[in-house]
C-alpha positions as CSV (number, residue, x, y, z in Angstrom):
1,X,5.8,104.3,49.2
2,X,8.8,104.9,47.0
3,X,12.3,102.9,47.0
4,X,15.5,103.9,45.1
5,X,17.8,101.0,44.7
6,X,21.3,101.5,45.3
7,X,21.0,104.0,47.7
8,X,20.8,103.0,51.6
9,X,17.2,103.9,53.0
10,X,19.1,106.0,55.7
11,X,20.6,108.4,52.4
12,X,17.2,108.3,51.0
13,X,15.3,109.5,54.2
14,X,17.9,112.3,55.1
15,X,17.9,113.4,51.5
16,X,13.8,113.5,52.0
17,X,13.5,114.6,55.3
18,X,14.7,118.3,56.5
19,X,16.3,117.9,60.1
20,X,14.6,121.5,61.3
21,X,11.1,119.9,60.4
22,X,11.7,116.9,62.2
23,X,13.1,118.3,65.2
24,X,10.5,121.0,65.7
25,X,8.1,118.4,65.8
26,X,9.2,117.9,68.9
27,X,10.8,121.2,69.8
28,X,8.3,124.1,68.8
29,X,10.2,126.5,70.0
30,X,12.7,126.5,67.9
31,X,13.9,129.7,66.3
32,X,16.5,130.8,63.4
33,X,19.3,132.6,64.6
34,X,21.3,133.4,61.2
35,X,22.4,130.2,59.7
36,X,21.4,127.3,62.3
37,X,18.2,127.6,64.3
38,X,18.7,127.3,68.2
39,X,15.7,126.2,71.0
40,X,16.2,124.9,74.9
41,X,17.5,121.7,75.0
42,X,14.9,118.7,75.4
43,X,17.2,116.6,77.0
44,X,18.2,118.7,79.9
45,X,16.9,122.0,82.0
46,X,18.4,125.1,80.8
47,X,17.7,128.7,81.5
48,X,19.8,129.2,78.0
49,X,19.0,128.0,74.8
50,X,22.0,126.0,73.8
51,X,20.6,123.1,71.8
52,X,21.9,124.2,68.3
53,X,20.8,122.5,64.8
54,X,22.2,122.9,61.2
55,X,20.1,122.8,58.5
56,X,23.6,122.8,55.9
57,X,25.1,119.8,57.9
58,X,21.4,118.1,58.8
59,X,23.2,117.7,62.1
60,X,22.5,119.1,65.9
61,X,24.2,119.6,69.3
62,X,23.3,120.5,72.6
63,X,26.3,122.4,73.9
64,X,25.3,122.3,77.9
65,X,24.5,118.2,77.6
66,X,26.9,117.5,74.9
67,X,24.5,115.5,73.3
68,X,24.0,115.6,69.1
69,X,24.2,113.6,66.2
70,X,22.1,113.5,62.8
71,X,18.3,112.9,62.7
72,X,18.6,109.4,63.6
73,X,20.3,110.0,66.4
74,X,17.8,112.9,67.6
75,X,14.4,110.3,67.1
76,X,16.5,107.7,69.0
77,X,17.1,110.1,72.2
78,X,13.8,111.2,72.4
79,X,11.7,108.6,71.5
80,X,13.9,106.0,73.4
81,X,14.2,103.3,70.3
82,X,16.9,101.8,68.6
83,X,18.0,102.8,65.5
84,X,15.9,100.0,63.3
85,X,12.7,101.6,65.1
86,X,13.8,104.9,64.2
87,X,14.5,104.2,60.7
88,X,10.9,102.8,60.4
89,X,9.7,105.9,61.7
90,X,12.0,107.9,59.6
91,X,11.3,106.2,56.4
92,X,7.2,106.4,57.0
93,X,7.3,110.0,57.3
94,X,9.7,110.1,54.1
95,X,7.3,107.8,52.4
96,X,10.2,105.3,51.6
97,X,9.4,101.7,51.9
98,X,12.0,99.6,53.7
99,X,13.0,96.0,52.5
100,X,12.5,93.2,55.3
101,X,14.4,90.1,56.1
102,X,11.3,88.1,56.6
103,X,8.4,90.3,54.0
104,X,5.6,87.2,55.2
105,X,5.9,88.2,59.1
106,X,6.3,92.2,58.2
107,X,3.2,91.8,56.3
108,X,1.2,89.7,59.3
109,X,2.0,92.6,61.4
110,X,0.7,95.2,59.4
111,X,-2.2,93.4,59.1
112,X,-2.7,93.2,62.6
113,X,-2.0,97.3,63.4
114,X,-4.6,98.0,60.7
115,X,-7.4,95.5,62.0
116,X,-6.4,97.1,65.5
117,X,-6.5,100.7,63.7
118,X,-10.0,100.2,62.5
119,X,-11.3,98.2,65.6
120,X,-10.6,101.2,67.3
121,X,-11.7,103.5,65.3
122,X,-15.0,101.5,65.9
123,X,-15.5,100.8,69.3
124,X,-14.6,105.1,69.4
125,X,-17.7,105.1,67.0
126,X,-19.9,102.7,69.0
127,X,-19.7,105.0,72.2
128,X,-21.2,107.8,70.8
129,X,-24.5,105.7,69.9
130,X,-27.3,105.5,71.6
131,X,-27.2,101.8,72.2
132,X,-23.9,102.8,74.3
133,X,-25.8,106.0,76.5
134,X,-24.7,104.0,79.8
135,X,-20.7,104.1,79.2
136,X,-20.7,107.5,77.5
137,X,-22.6,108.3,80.9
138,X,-20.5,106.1,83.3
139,X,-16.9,108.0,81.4
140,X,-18.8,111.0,82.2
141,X,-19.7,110.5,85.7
142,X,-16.3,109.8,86.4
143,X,-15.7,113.3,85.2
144,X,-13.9,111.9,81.8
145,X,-14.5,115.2,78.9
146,X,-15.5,114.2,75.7
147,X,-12.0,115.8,75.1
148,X,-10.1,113.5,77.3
149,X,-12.3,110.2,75.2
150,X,-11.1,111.6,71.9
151,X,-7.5,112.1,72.9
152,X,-7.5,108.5,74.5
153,X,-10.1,107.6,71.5
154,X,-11.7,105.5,74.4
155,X,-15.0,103.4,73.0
156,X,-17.0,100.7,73.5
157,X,-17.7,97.4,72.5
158,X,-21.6,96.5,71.9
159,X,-23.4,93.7,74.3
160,X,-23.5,91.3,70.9
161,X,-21.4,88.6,70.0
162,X,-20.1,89.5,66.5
163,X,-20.9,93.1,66.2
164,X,-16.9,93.9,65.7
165,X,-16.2,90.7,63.4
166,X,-19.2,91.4,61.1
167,X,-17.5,95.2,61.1
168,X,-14.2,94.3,60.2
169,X,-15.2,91.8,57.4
170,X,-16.5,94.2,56.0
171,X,-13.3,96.2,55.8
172,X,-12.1,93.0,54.2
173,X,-10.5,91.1,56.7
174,X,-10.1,87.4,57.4
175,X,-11.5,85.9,60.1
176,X,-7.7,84.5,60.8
177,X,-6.9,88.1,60.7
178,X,-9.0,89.3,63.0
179,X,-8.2,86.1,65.7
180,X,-4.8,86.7,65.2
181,X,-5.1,90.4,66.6
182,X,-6.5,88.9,69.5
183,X,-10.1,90.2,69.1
184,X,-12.0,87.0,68.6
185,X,-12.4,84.0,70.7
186,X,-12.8,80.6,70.0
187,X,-14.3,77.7,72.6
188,X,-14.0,74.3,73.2
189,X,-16.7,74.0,70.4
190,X,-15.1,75.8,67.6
191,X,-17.4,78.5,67.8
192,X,-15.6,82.2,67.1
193,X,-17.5,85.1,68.7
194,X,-16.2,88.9,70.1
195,X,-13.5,88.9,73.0
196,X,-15.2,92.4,74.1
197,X,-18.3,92.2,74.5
198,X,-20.4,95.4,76.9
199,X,-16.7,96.8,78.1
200,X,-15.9,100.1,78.2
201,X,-12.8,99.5,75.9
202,X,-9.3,101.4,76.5
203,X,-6.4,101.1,73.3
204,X,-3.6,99.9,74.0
205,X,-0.5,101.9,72.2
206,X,3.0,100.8,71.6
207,X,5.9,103.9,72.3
208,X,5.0,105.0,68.3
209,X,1.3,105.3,69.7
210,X,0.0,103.0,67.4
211,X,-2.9,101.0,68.4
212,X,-1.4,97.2,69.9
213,X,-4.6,95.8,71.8
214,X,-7.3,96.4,74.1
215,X,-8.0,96.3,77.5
216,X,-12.3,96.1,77.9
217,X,-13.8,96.7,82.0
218,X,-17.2,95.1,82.2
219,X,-20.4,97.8,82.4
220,X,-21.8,96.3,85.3
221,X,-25.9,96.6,84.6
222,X,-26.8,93.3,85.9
223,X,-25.9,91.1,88.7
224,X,-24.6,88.5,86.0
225,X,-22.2,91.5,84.9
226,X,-20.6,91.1,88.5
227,X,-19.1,87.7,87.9
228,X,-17.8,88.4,85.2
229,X,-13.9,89.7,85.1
230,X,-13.8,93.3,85.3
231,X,-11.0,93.5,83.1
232,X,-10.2,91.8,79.7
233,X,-7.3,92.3,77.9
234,X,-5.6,91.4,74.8
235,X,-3.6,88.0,74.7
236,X,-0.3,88.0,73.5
237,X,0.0,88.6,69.6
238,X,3.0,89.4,67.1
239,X,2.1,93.2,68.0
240,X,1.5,93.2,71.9
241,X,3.4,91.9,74.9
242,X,1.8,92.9,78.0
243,X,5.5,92.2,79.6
244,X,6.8,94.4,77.4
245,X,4.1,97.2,77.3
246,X,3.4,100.5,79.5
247,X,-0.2,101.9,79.3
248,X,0.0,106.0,77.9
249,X,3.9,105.8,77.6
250,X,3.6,107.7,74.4
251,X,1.5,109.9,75.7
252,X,3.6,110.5,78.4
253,X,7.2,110.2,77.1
254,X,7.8,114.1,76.3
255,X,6.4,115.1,80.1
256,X,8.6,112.2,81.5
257,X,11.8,113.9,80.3
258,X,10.6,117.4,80.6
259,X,10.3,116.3,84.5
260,X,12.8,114.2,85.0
261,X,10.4,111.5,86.8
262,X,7.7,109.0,85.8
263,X,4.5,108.0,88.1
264,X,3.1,104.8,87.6
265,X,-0.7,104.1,88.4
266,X,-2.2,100.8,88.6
267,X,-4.9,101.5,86.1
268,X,-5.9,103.0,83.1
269,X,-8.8,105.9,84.7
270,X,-5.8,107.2,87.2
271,X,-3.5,107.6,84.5
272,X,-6.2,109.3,81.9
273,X,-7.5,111.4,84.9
274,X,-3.9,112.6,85.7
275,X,-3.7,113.8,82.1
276,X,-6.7,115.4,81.8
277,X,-5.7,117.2,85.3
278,X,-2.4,118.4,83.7
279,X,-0.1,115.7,85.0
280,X,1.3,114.2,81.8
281,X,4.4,112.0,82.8
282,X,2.0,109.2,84.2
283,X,1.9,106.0,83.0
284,X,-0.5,102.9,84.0
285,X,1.9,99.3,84.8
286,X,-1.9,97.5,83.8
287,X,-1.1,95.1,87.0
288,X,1.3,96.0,89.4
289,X,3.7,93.5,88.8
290,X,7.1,95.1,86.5
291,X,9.3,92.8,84.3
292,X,12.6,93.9,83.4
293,X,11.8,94.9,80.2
294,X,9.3,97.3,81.3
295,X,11.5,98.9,83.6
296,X,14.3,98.9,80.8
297,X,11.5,100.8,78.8
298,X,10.9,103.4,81.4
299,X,14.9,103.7,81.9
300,X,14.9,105.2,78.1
301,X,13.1,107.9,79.6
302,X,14.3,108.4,83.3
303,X,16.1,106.6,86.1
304,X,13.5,108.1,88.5
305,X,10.1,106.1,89.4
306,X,7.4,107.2,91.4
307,X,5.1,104.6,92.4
308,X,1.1,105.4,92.7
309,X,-0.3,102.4,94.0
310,X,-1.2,100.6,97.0
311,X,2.5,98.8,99.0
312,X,2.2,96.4,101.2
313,X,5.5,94.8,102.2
314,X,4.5,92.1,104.2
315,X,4.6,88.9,102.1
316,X,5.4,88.0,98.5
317,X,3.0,90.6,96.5
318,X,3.3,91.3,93.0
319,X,4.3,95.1,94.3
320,X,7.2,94.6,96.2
321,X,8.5,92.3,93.4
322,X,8.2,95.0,91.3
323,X,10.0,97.1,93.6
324,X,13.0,95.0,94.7
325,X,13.4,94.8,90.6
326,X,13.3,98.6,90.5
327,X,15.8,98.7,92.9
328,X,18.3,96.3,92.3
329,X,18.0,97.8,88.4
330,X,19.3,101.3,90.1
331,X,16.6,102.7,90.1
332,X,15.7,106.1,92.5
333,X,12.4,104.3,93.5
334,X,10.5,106.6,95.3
335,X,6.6,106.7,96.7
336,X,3.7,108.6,96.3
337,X,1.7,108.7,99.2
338,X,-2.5,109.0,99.0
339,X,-5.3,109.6,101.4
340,X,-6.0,106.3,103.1
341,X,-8.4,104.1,100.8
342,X,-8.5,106.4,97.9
343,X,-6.5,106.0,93.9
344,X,-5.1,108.6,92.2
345,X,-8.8,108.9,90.2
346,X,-10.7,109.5,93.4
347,X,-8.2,112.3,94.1
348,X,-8.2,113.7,91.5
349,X,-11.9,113.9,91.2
350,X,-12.2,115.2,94.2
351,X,-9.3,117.8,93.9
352,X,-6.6,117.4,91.6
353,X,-4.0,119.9,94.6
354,X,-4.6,116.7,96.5
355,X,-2.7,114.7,93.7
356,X,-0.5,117.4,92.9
357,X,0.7,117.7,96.6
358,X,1.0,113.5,96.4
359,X,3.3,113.8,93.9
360,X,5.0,116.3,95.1
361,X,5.6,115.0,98.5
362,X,6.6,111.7,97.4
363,X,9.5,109.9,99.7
364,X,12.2,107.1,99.1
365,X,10.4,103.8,98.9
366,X,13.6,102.9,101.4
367,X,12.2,105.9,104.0
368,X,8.6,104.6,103.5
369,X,9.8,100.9,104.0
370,X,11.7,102.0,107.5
371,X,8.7,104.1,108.5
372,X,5.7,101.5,108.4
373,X,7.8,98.7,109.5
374,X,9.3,100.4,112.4
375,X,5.5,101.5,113.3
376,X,5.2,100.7,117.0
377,X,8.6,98.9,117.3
378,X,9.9,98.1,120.3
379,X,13.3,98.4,120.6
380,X,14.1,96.2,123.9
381,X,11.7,93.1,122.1
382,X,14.3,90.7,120.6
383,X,11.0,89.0,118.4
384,X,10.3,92.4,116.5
385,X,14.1,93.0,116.3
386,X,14.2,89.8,114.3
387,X,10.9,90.9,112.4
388,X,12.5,94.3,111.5
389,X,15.4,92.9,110.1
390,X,13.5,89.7,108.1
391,X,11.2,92.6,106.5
392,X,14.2,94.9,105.6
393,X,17.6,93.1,105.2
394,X,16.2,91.4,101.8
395,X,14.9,95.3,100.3
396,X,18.2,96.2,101.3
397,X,19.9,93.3,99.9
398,X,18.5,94.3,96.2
399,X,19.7,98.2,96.2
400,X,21.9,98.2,93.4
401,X,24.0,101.3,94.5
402,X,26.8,100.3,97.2
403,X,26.5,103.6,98.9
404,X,23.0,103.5,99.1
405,X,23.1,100.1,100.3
406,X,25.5,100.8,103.4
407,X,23.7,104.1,104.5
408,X,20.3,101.6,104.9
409,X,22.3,99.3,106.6
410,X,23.6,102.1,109.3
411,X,20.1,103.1,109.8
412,X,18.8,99.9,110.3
413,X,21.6,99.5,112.8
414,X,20.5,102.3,114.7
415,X,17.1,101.6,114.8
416,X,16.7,98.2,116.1
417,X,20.4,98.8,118.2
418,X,22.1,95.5,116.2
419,X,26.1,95.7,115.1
420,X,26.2,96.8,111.4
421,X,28.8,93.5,111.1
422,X,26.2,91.3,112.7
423,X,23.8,92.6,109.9
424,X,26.3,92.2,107.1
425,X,26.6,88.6,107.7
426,X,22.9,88.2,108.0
427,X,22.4,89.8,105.0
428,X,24.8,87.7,102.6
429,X,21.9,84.8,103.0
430,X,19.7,87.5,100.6
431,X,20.1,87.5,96.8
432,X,21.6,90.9,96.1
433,X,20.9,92.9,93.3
434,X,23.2,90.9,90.8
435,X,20.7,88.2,91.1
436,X,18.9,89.9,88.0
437,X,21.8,89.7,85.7
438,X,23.4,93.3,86.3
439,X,26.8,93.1,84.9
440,X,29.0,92.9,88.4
441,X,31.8,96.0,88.5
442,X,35.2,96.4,90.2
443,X,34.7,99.1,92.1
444,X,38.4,100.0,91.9
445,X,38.2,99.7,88.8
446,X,35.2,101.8,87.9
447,X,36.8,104.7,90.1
448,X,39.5,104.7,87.6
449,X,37.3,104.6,84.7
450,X,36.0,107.4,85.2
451,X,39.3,109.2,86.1
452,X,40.0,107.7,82.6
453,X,36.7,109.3,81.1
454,X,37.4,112.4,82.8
455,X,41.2,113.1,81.0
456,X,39.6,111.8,78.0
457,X,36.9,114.3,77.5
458,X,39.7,117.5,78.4
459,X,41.6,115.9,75.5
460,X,38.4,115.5,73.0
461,X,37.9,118.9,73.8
462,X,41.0,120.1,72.7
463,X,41.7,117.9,69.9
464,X,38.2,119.3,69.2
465,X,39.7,122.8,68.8
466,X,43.1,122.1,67.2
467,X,40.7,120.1,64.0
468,X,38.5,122.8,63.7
469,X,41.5,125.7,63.5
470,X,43.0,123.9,60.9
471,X,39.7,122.8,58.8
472,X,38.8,126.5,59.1
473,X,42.3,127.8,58.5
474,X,43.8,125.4,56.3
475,X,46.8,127.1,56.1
476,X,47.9,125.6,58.9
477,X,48.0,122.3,57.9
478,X,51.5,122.3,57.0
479,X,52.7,123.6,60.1
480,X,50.8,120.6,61.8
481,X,51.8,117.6,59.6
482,X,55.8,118.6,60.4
483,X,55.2,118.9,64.2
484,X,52.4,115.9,64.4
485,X,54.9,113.6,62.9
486,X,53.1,110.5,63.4
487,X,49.4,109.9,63.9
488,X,50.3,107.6,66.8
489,X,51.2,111.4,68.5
490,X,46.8,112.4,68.7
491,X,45.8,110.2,72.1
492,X,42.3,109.4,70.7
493,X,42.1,107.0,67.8
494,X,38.9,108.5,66.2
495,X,40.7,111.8,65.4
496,X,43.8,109.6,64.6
497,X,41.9,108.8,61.5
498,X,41.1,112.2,61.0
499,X,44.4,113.1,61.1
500,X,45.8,110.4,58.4
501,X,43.1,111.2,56.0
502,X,43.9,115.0,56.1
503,X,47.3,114.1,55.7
504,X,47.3,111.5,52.9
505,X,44.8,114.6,51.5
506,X,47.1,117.2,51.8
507,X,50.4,115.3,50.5
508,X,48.0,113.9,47.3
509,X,46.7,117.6,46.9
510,X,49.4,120.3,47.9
511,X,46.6,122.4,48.9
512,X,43.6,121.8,51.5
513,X,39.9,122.7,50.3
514,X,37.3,121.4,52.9
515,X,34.9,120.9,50.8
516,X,36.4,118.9,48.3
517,X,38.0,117.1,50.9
518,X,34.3,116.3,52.7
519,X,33.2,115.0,49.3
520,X,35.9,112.9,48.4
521,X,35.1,111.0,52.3
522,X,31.3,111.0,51.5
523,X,31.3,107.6,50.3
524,X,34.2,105.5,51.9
525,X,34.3,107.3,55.2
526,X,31.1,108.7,55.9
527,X,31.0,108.4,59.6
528,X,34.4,110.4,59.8
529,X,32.6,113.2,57.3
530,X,30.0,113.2,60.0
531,X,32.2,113.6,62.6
532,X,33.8,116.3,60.6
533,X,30.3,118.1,60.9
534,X,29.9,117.9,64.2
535,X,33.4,118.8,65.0
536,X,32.9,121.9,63.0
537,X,29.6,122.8,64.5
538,X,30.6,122.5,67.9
539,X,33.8,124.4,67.3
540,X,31.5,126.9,65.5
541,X,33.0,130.2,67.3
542,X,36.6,128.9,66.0
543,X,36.3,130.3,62.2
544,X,35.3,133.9,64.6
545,X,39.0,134.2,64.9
546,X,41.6,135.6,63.3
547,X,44.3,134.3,61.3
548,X,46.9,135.1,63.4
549,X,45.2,133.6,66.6
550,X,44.1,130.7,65.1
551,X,47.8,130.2,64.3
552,X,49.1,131.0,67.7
553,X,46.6,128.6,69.2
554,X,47.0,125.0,67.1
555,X,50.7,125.8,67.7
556,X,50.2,125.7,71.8
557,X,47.8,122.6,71.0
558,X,50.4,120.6,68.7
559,X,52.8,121.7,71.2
560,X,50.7,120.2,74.2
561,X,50.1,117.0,72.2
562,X,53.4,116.4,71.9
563,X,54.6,116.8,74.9
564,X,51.7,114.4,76.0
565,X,52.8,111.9,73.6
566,X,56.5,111.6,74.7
567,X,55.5,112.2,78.2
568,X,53.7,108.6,77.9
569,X,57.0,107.2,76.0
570,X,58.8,108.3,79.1
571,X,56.6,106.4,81.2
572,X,56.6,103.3,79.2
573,X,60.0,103.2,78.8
574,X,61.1,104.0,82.9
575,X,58.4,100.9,83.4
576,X,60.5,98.7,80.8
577,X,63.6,99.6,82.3
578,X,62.7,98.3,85.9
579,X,61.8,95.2,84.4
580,X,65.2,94.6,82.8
581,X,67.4,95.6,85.7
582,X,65.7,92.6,87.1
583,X,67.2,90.5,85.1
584,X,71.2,90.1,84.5
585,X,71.9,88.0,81.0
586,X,74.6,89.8,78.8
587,X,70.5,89.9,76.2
588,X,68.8,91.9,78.6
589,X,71.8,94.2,79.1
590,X,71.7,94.8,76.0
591,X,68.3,95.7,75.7
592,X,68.3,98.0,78.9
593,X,71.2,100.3,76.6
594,X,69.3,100.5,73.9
595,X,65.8,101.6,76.2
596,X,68.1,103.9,77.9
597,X,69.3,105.5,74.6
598,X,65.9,105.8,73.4
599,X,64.9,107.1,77.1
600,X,67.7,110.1,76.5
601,X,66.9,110.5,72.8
602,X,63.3,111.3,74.1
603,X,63.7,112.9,77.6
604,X,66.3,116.0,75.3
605,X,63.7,116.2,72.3
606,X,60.7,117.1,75.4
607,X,63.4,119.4,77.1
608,X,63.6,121.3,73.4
609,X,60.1,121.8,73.0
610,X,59.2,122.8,76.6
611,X,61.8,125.4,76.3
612,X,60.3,126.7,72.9
């Protein structure tokens, strides 16, 4: 791997990297179209392509989600990382090595992802032997292709008790190295032996789908085979948190957007049997139980879950924890309902329409929660009145969404015929769905946030328009710098900065050339020449125009700006003016004069450009 010093790895990777290979990595089907290249978006459904990328600019943009960026921004969408992850990614494709803060610990964990590279690469090896004929033949039975095994690179580990460690030293690593990837064991004695020993074994991957651990189920020849776990998994290392990890989630990432929904199995043969069926947004939880970073993880992806596994909400199970978490993380939880004592495997074995129509058929885990409890309820016993509510009030305590939350409560009303009220109060004894460190919101004023957001985005829009006009028809730029006389008169500050730099540009320069004006903000402000960009390549049907229309339109925009602008003086000032006729010193007097001066001063230069 190469490094240039000097120059920031992002530079070096986007001068490396070309945006259209990257992206049709991911997007195959996207096509030139003149100058840019255009596909369907892979962030929303669309009937019409409108996900646009520029191979000049190394930018993209979706035009129906209003999504884009650079290609940082595009691996960080669809993979669901942050941006160091994506630079990592990034700069390994562009062969550039990046500097760590701590080179010691980088190094560790590279070590471990290439013992666990090559450990899988054996145990994939093993099962193709003879000594392994009964798991080849057990994957097989359970209707596993040889296909499916490759793609999963399933394998397995030999009945001996330092097959893989005799392997691996002699792929020259340690035997600290190979401990510390969690594939050797050590007992009471100090003696070090193979953690997976006769296990079918099944890699773990990390979102990147590199290889992070193992998890080994026992080939049960023997009776002794019997007492032994069935499952074995990796302990926790640098490289794998099993709190933090979701089985085939980079397998399944791509589907799971494409769909909108995830499923999550309980283990790792329904989720490779749902894949091999054609049902690619699966995952397998490895356990039932969720943490909150997993569910973070699968919120990269989706905010809808569709749960595969056997719910029991009577008592404390590790399922219903993992629901309540779901929920109270807002979270459209729903469930996917299976023939009585079979798994999604045994369906899908027998007839994959069965777990097509599951899926398909799946119902709010708040219906399927009303439904079994309310099984045989009798409405005139006070007992199961008081069951009914212990069983639901504490579900319903951890919905997330207030709506959601008071339309449960209504039906629970009805159903077991108890004042909503009298339920309200029961249900403040509950721990609601704050209790897992949601950041509480003033409904009020959220409502008005998103009035707020709503105004904004009509002004982006336009200020969108009126930059591009006047980038593309620099001409213009006069006319704007004597109507916009102060940058305080654009309402967003982003574009305010846009706006000072094309002025102190134009006033230095007497004449406006885009180009020289994008390279002289290359280096000090490169996040406004990206902006620039984007600006440009959204606004692309603006340099379509004509002179004369372009002119007539960034005179009604500066127009409408300014009337915006004093509009708001208006206000401010009528609101300072109430506030000093409250008050009746000789000061204050004075003061309301000279506001109501400036309130006439205002109120006739707005009367002369609305009349214009």
């Amino acid at each position: 791997m190469n490094t240039i010093s000097g120059i920031k790895p992002s530079e070096q990777i986007k001068e490396r990297l070309n945006i259209v290979d990257i992206i049709r990595e991911y997007v195959p089907s996207l096509k030139s179209t003149g100058a840019n290249f255009k596909a369907l978006c892979p962030f929303h459904n669309e009937k019409t392509p409108s996900f646009i990328v520029s191979p000049e600019k190394q930018i993209w943009h979706c035009f129906g989600c209003g999504k884009g960026g650079d290609i940082f921004n595009f691996v960080m969408e669809i993979e669901g990382i942050e941006f160091v992850d994506a630079l990592r990614l990034l700069a390994d494709k562009a062969g550039i090595k990046l500097a760590t803060y701590d080179k010691k610990l980088d190094s560790k964990r590279n070590r471990i992802l290439e013992v666990l590279e090559e450990a899988q690469d054996y145990f994939h090896k093993s099962l193709f032997t003879f000594k392994a004929k009964q798991a080849l033949d057990y994957l097989l039975k359970r209707k596993i292709s040889k296909k499916t095994i490759a793609e999963f690179k399933l394998g397995y580990a030999f009945d001996e008790w330092h097959s893989l460690e005799s392997f691996l030293k002699g792929k020259d690593f340690s035997a600290q190295d190979i401990f510390d990837s969690g594939l050797l064991v050590k007992d009471s004695s100090g003696r070090i032996y193979d953690r997976f020993r006769k296990r079918v074994m099944f890699p773990i991957t990390n979102v990147h789908g590199q290889v992070i651990g193992f998890g080994g189920r026992i080939l049960e020849t023997s009776s002794s085979d019997k007492e032994q776990a069935k499952y074995v998994n990796t302990p926790q290392t640098l490289v794998y948190d099993k709190s933090r990890t979701l089985y085939a989630l980079d397998k399944a990432k791509q589907e799971i957007r494409k769909k909108r929904f995830i499923v999550v199995t309980e283990g790792y043969m329904d989720t490779i049997s749902s894949h091999q069926a054609g049902i690619k947004n699966v995952i397998a939880s490895s356990g039932t139980a969720f943490t909150l970073d997993q569910i973070n993880l699968i919120k990269r992806y989706t905010k809808n879950l569709a749960l595969a596994f056997d719910i029991d909400i009577a008592g404390d199970t590790a399922t219903k924890r993992s629901i309540d978490l779901a929920l109270s993380s807002g979270m459209n939880a729903k469930v996917v309902l299976l023939p009585k004592g079979k798994d999604p495997d045994e369906c899908i074995r027998t007839d994959p329409k069965i777990w097509v129509k599951a899926i398909n058929s799946k119902v709010p885990v708040m219906e399927y929660y009303f439904k079994t409890t309310l099984k045989d309820f009798d409405a005139a016993n006070i007992e199961q009145k008081k069951r009914v509510a212990a069983r639901l009030l504490p579900i319903i305590s951890r919905i997330f969404d207030p709506i959601e939350k008071e339309h449960y409560l209504k039906k629970l009303s009805e159903e077991i015929q108890v004042e909503v009220s009298t339920l309200k109060e029961a249900l403040e004894k509950y721990p609601s769905a704050r209790t897992y460190s949601y950041p509480s919101r003033d409904r009020s004023r959220k409502r008005l946030s998103e009035e707020e957001t709503e105004q904004n985005r009509r002004i982006k829009q336009a200020l969108d328009l009126l930059f591009a006009l006047c980038l593309n028809f620099p001409e213009n730029i006069p006319f704007l710098i004597s109507e916009i006389e102060s940058p305080n008169m654009i309402p967003l500050s982003s574009y305010r900065n846009l706006y000072t730099l094309i002025r102190l540009f134009y006033n230095k320069k007497e004449k406006f050339d885009l180009p020289e004006f994008q390279a002289c903000l290359s280096k000090k402000f490169p996040k406004i020449n990206q902006k620039i960009d984007l600006l440009l390549l959204k606004t692309s049907q603006a340099k379509n125009k004509s002179e004369d229309d372009a002119k007539k339109e960034i005179q009604a925009l500066a127009k409408r700006f300014k009337v915006f602008y004093y509009k708001k003086k208006l206000k401010e000032l009528e609101f300072s003016l109430k506030e000093k006729e409250k008050e009746v010193s000789r000061a204050k007097k004075a003061e309301t004069r000279q506001l109501l001066s400036e309130f006439s001063k205002i109120s006739k230069k707005l009367d002369v450009i609305l009349r214009e």
